[in-house]
C-alpha positions, 0 to 999 in steps of 0.5 A: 224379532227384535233389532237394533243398528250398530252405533258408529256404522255408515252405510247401516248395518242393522242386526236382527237378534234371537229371543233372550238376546239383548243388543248389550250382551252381544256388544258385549261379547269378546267374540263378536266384538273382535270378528266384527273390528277384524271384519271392518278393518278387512272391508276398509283395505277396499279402498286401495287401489291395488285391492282385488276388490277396489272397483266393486267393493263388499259391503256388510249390510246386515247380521242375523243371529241364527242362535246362542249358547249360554255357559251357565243359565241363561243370560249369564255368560254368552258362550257361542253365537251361531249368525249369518252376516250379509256381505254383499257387493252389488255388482257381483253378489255375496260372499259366504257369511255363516259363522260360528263365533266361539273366540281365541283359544290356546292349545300347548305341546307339552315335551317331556325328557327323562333326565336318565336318557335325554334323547326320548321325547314324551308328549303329554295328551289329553283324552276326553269326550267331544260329541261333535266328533262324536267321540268318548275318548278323542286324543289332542294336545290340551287346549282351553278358549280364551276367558274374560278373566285371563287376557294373556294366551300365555296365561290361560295355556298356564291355567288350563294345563294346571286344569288338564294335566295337574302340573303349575308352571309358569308363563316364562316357561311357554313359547308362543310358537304361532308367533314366532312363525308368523313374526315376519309378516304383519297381517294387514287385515288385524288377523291374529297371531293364531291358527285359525282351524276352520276358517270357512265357518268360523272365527277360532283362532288358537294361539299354539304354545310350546313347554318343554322340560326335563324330568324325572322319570318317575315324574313322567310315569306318574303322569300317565293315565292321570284323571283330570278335568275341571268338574263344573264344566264337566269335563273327564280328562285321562291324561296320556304319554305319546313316545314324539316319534308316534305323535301323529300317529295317534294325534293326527286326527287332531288339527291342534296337535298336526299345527303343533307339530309342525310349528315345532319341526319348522322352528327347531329346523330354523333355529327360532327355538333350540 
């Protein structure tokens, strides 16, 4: 098994990798490189002394990649990376350290209002495939990850609705919800302005947007039952029409569309948005 010390580590932090892993691409990788600062900036709050852990702090001893993903053949773009990292304090014992690394995404409630009746509400979905559910058809806002050639949440949420749902609209357009809500408190452990959906093994975070518009109604009908999805990535989207009043209903099996909804009735009710 191959191995390497990170550079700029004191104690050392030695990190065992897979075969077909190069200590370069996992350097390299967005994820691990934003897990492992918010990691380190979390460790170093030990030092204060009204820290819950400041008499016997944790330490990262060491990372093991279990296993990789690739998007494309291998070695080509680094896609998830599967590790177990050793945080450890001696006195105590050690803290869970599996994690799945898949970085930042962004998911959009899209709110439409015919133009003839202003008071009905239309949420636009998506219904697609997700194996690890182990569904053909699961229903959820449309979301997409974070890439290395858009850095803006705001600018993938744009490009994935044009790639899920076919409509272009512009970034002004989009409310970064999660921000507003968290916008008061400034994490002192460098966390993202993000849901995180499952923080106990991994390191996602979705930043949740808002776009919210009237239209046509014809405009609206046209939207219903769409065939979407980008081809290369091999996705079979079918976009859908919710009435707002059933939204969980159909999509509270989904942890995006509950975040959504939420962030949605807690700043309408506190007037963040209008």
């Amino acid at each position: 098994m191959l191995s390497f010390d990170l550079p700029d580590h004191t104690p050392t932090v030695t990190v065992h990798l897979v075969e077909d892993l190069t200590k370069e691409q996992l350097l390299a990788f967005p994820a691990f490189q934003r897990w492992l600062s918010t990691l380190n900036s979390s460790l170093a709050r030990q030092k204060y002394s009204d820290h819950a852990f400041h008499e016997h702090p944790y330490i990262l001893r060491k990372i093991t990649i279990q296993s990789i993903d690739w998007f494309g053949p291998p070695g080509s773009k680094l896609g998830f990376v599967k590790l177990k990292a050793e945080v450890k304090s001696d006195p105590i014992g050690m803290l869970p350290g599996v994690v799945f690394l898949r970085g930042g995404s962004v998911a959009v409630l899209m709110i439409v209002r015919p133009r003839d009746a202003r008071d009905e509400r239309w949420v636009i979905m998506t219904e697609q495939p997700r194996i690890p559910a182990g569904s053909l058809s699961f229903m959820e806002i449309p979301a997409g990850m974070m890439d290395d050639t858009t850095r803006t949440f705001a600018g993938v949420a744009a490009k994935e609705i044009k790639e899920e749902v076919g409509l272009t609209l512009r970034e002004d357009e989009l409310v970064d919800m999660t921000r507003l809500a968290v916008q008061g408190h400034k994490s002192p452990e460098n966390l993202a302005n993000a849901m995180y959906p499952s923080p106990g093994g991994c390191d996602e975070y979705i930043a949740i947007f808002l776009w919210e518009k009237e239209m046509d109604r014809l405009e609206i009908e046209n939207l219903k039952d769409k065939l979407m999805g980008e081809r290369t990535e091999q996705e079979k989207i079918t976009v859908r029409l919710l009435n707002y009043e059933r939204l969980l209903e159909v999509g509270g099996r989904d942890a995006k569309t509950l975040a959504a909804w939420s962030l949605y009735e807690y700043l309408k009710r506190t007037r963040e948005i209008s």
